[in-house]
KOLZA-336733 format. One record per residue: residue in one letter; x, y, z of N, C-alpha, C in turn. Coordinates in steps of 0.05 Angstrom, whole numbers, plus 32768, in hexadecimal, padded with zeros to 4 digits. Each point is the difference from the previous one (the first is absolute). Layout:
// residues N
aXYZXYZXYZ
...
This chain:
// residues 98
x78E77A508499801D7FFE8005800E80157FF0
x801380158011800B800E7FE7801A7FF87FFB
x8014800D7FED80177FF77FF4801680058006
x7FF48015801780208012800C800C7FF1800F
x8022800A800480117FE0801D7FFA800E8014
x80047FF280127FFA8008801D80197FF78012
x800C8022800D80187FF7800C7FFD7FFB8018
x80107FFC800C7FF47FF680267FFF801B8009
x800E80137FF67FF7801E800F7FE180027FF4
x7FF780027FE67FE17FF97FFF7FEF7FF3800F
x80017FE480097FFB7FED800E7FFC801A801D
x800B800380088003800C801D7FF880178002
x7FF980137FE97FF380167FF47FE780047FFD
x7FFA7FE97FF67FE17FF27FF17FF67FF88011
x800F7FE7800C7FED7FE5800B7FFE7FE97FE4
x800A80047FEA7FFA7FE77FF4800E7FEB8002
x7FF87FEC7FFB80167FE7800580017FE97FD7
x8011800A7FF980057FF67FEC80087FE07FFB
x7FFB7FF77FEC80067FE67FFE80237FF68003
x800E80137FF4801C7FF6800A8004801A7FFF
x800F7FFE8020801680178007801480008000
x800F7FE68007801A8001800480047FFA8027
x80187FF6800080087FF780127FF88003801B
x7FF77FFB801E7FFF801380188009800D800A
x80207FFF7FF7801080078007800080237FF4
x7FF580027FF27FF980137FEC7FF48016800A
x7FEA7FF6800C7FE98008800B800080078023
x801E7FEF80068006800A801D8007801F8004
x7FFB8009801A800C801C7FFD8003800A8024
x800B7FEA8009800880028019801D8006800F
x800B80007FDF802380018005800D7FE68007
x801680027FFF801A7FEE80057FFA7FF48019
x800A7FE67FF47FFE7FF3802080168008800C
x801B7FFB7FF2801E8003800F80037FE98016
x7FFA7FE77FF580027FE98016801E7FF77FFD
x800D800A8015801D7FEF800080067FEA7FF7
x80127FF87FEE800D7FE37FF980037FF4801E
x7FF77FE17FFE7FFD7FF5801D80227FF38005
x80097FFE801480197FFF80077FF87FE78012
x7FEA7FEF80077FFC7FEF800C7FE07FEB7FF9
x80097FF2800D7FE77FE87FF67FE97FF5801D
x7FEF7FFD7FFD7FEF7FF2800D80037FE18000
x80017FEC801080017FE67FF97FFA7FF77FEA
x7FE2800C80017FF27FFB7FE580097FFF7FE8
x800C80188004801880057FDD7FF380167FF8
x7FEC801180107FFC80137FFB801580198006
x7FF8801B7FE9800F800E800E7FFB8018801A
x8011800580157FF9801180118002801A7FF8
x7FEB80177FFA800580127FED7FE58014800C
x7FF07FF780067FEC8013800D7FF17FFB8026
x8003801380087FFF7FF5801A7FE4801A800C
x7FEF80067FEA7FE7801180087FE37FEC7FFD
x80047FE780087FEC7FE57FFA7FF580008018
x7FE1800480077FF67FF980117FF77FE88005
x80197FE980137FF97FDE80007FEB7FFD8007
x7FEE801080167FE57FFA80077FEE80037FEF
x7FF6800A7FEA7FEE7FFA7FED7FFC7FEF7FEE
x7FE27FF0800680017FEC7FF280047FF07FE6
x8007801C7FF1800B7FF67FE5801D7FF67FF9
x80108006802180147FFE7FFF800F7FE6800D
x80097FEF7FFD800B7FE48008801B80018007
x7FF98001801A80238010800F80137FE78000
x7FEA7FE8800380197FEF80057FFA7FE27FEB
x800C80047FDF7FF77FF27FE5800F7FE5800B
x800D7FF6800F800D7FEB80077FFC7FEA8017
x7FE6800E800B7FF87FF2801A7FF17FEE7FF6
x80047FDE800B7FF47FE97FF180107FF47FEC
x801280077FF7800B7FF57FE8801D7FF2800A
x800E7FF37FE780117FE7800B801D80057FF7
x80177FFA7FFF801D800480017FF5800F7FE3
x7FFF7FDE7FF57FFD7FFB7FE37FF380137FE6
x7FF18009800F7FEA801E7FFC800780127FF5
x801780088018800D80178006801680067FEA
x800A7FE67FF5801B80027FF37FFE80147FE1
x801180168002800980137FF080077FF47FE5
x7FF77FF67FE080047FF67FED800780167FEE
x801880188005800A80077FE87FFD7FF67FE3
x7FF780087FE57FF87FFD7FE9802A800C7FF9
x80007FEF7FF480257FFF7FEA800080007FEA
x7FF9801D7FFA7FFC800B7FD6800D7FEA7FEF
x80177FFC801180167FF27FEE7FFA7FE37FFC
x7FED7FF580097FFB7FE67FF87FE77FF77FF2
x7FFB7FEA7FFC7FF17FFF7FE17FEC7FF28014
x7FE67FF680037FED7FF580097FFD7FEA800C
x800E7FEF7FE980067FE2800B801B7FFF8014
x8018801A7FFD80157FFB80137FF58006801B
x7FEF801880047FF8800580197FEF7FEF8011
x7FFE7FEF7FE97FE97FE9800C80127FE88012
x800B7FFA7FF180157FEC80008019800B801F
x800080197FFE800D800780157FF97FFF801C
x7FE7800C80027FE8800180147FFE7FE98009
x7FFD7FE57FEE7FF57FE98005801B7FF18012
x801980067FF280177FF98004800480078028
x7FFB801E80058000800D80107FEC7FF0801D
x7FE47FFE7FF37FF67FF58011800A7FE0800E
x80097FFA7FEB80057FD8800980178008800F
x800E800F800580188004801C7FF280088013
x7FF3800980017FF08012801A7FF57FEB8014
């Protein structure tokens, strides 16, 4: 083992792979995504933001909602502003009207 650091331009120079490099992000070198701030939502609560997704490949699950129930579905925003037991208490509150 020798003593010298090893930068990710080394890494990619060499071929060695060091015990810590640092982030992947680091080590990316494909450029900028430049993904637009999304201006719209998917049911899901996802955002609509990339539209180069091939739905037919099977790693891909075009439709995450097929099978599932109202109840499922429902959007539970997290509220910084409340303490653990209020959000509890709220939720619970929330549900017994429903």
């Amino acid at each position: 083992m020798t003593d010298k650091k090893t930068t990710a331009a080394a890494v990619k120079n060499e071929g060695e792979a060091p015990a810590i490099l640092g982030t992947a992000s680091a080590l990316d070198t494909s450029g900028a995504a430049n993904v637009a701030a999304a201006n719209e939502f998917s049911p899901s609560g996802a955002p609509r933001q990339v539209t180069d997704i091939d739905v037919d490949h099977p790693a891909v699950d075009a439709n995450p909602r097929e099978g599932t129930t109202t109840n499922q579905n429902k959007i539970d925003f997290n509220d910084p502003t409340l303490t653990g037991q209020e959000a509890v208490e709220k939720n619970l509150k929330a549900q017994s009207e429903d």
